[in-house]
C-alpha positions as CSV (number, residue, x, y, z in Angstrom):
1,X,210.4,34.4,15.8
2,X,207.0,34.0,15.2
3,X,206.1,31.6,17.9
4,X,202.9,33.4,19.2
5,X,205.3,35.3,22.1
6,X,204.0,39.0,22.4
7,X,206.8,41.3,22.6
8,X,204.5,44.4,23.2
9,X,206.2,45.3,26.7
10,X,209.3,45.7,24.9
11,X,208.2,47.4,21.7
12,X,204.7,48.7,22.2
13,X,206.0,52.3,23.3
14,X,207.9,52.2,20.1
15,X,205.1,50.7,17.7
16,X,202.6,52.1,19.0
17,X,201.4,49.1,20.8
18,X,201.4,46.5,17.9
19,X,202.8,42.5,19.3
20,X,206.0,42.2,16.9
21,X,205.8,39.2,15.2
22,X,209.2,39.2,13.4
23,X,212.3,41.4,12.8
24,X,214.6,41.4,9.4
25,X,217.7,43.7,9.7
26,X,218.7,45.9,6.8
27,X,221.4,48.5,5.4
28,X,222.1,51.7,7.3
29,X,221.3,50.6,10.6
30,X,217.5,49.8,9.7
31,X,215.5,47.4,11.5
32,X,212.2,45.9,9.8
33,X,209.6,45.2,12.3
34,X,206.9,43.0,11.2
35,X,203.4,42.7,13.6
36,X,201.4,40.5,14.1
37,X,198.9,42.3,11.4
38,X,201.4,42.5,8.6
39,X,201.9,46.0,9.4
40,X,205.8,46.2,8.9
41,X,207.5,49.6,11.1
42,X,211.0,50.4,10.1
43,X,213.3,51.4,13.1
44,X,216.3,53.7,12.2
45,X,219.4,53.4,14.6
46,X,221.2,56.5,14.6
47,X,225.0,57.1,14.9
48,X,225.4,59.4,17.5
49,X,228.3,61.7,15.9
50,X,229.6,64.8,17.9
51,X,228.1,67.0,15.6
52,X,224.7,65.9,16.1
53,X,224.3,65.1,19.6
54,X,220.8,65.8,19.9
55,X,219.7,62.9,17.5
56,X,217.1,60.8,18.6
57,X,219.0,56.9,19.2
58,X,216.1,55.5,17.6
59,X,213.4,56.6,14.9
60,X,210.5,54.9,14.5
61,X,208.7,55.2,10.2
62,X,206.9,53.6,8.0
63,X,208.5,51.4,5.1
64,X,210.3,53.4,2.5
65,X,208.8,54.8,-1.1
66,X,205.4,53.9,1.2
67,X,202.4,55.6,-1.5
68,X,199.8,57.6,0.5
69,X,196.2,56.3,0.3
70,X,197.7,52.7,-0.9
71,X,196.2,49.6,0.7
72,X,198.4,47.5,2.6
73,X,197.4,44.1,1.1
74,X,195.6,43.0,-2.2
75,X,192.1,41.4,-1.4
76,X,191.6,38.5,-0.3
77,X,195.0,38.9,1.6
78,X,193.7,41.8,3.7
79,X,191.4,39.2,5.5
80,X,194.0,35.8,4.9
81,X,196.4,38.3,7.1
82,X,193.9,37.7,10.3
83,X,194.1,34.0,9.8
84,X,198.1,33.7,9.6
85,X,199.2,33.0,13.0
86,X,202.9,32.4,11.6
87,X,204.5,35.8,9.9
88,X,207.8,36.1,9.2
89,X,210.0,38.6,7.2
90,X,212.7,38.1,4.9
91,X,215.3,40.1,2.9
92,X,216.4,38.5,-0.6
93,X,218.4,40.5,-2.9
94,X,217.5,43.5,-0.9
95,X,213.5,43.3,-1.5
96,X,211.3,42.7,1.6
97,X,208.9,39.9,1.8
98,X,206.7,38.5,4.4
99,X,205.7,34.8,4.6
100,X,202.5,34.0,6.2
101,X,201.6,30.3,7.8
102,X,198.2,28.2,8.7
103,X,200.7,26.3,10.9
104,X,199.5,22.1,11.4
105,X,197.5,22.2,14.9
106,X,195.6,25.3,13.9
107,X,193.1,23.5,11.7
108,X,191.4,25.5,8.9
109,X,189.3,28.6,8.9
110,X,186.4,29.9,6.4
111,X,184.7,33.2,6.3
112,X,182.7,35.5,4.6
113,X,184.4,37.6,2.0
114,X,183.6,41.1,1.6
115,X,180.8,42.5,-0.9
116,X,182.4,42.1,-4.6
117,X,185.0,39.5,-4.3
118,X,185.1,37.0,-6.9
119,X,184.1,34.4,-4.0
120,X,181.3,34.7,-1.4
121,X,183.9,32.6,1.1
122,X,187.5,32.6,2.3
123,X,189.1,29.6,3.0
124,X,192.2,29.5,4.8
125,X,193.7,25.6,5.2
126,X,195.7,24.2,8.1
127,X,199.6,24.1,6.7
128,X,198.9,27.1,3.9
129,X,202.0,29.5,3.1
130,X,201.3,32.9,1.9
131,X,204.4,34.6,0.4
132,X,204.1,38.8,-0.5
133,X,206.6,40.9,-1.8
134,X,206.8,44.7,-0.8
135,X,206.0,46.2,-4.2
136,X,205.7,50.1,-3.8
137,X,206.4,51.0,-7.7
138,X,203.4,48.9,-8.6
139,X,200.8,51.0,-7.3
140,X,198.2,52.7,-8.6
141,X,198.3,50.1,-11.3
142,X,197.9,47.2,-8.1
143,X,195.7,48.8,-5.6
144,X,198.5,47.7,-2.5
145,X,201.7,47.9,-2.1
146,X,202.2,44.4,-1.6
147,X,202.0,41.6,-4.2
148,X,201.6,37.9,-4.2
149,X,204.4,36.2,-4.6
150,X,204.9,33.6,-7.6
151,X,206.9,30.8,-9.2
152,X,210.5,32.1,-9.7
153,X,209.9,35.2,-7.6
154,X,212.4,34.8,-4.9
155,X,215.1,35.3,-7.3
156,X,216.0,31.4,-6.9
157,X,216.8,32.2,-3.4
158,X,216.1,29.2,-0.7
159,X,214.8,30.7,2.3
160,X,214.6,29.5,6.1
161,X,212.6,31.0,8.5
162,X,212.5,29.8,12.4
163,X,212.6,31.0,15.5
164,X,216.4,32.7,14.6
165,X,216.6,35.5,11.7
166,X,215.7,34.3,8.2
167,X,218.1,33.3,6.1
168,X,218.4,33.3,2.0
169,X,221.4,31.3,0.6
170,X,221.6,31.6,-3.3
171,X,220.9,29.4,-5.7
172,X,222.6,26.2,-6.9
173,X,223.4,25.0,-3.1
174,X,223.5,21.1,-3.7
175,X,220.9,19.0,-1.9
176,X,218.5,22.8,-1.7
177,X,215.7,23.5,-3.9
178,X,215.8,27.2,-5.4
179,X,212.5,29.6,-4.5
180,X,211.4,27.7,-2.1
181,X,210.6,28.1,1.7
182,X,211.9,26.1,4.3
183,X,210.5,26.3,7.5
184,X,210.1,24.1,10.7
185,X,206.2,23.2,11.4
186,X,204.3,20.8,13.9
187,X,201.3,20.6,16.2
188,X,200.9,22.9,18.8
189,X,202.7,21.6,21.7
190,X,204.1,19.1,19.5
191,X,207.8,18.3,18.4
192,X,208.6,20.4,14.9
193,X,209.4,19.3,11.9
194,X,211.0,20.5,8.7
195,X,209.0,21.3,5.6
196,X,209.8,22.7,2.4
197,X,207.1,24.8,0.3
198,X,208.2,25.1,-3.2
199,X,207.4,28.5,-4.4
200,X,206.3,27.0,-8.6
201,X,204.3,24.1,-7.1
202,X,203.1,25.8,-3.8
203,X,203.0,22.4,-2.4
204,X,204.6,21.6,0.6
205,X,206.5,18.3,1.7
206,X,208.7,17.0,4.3
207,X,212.4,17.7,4.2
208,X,214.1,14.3,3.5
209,X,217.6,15.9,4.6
210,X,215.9,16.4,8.0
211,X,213.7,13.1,8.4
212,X,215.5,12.4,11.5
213,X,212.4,13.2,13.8
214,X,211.2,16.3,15.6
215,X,212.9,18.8,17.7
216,X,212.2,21.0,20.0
217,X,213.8,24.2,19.2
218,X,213.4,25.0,15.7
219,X,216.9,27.0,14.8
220,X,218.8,27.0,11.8
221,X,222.2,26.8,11.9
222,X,224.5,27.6,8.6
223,X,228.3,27.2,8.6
224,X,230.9,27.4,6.3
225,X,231.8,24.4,4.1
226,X,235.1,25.3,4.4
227,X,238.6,23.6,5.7
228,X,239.2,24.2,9.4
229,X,242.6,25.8,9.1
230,X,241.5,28.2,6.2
231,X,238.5,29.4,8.4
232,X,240.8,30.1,10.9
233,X,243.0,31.7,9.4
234,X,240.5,34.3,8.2
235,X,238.8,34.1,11.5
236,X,242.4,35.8,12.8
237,X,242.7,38.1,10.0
238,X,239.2,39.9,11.1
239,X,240.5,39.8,14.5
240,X,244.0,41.8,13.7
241,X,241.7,44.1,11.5
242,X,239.2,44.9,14.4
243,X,242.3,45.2,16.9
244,X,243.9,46.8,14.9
245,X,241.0,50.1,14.0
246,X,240.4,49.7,17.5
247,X,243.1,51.3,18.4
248,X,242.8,54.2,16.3
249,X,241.6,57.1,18.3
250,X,239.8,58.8,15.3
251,X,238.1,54.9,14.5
252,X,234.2,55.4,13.9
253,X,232.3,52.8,15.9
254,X,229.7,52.6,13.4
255,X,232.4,52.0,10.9
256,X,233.9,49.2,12.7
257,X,230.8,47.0,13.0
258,X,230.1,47.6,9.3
259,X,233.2,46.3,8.5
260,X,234.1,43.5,10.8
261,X,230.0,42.7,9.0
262,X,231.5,42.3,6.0
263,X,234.2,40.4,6.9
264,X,232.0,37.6,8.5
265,X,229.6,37.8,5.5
266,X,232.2,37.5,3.1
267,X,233.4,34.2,4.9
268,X,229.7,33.0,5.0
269,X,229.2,33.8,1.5
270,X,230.9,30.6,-0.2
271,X,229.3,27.4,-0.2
272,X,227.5,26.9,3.2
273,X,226.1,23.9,5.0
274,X,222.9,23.7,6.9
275,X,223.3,22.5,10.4
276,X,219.7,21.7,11.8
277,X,219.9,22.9,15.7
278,X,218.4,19.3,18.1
279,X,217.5,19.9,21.0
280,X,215.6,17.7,22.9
């Protein structure tokens, strides 16, 4: 999502003006909103039951367990953050992390670093990947409430991040590399291409499983690895459930959705493939 679109004319009344760079949906009707700062607003979509009428669809508040006073990035990250055009957001395991880009056609930047820092410069190179993970419980002891991510920190998760919502699929997926970031990347105005940043090396590469050449709409696509007929048959099976609460007059809409969710995820939970979307 984080194609350099501003979003502001459908957002800005809600966050307060800021251009949303990414979104990452969560439990409970949440909706994490990442700008194009780093800030990250958390939306709350509220069941309208008939006892509480008067409730507000939507609730706009800061991340949860947020500590007063706290920074929002370690330094130098609080100044990186201005030179990331590319921010995404991700949900692994149920922590929140953003991953920041230099993407390849927005050459590299240097600038002062503030008084104190351990360097008198900045440098921020064409193709870097930033990863941070929302770390409330570490502060005071860390003066923000976001950490750099390391090494084995995305829990061995593989994550892909395009212009569709990020996706984590578990570890031990043959032909994937675990903690690592794959992404689609190119010059500005440019075909894209898919790269892989591994998380222990923090060295990126090209994809081999995608060297087919570029594309122009960087989507990934995941579906099951499954046989056809099984897939259909559990394909029906959620359909005769939804009917089938549908037609109970007492069925909670909000209910429903969560449900039929689960169903689907629990499909898309075994062994998946990646489908890489060309369109030319």
């Amino acid at each position: 999502m984080s194609d350099g679109s501003s979003y502001t004319d459908d957002t800005g009344p809600l966050l307060g003006g800021a251009i949303l760079a990414d979104v990452a949906y969560g439990d409970d009707g949440k909706i994490y909103c990442l700008a194009r700062d780093g800030e990250v607003h958390v939306l709350h979509l509220n069941r309208r039951r008939r006892a509480c009428r008067r409730m507000p669809p939507i609730e706009v508040g800061p991340l949860p367990k947020l500590p007063i006073g706290a920074d929002t990035f370690p330094p130098p990250y609080d100044i990186i953050s201005q030179f990331t055009d590319a921010k995404n957001l991700v949900l692994c395991d149920g922590v929140l992390y953003q991953i920041w880009r230099r993407p390849s056609g927005a050459g590299s930047d240097t600038v002062d670093a503030p008084p104190g820092a351990a360097s008198p410069r900045i440098h921020v190179f064409e193709g870097a990947v930033f990863v941070l993970r929302y770390d409330p419980g570490n502060w005071p002891n860390s003066p923000a409430c976001w950490t750099v991510a390391e090494g084995k920190d995305l829990r061995g998760n593989a994550v892909f991040i395009g212009m569709n919502d990020a996706a984590a699929v578990p570890a031990g997926v043959e032909g994937l590399s675990d903690n690592s970031v794959y992404y689609w990347d190119g010059p500005r105005g440019g075909d894209y291409e898919a790269v892989i940043y591994n998380m222990t090396t923090g060295s990126s590469v090209r994809w081999p499983a995608a060297s087919t050449g570029g594309v122009s709409s960087p989507v990934w696509y995941f579906l099951p690895a499954v046989e056809s007929r099984r897939v259909e048959a559990e394909t029906t099976d959620v359909e005769t459930t939804s009917v089938q609460e549908a037609a109970s007059p007492d069925h909670d809409e909000g209910e429903h959705d969560a449900h039929r969710l689960r169903k689907t995820m629990n499909l898309l939970d075994r062994d998946v493939d990646v489908v890489l979307a060309m369109r030319y």
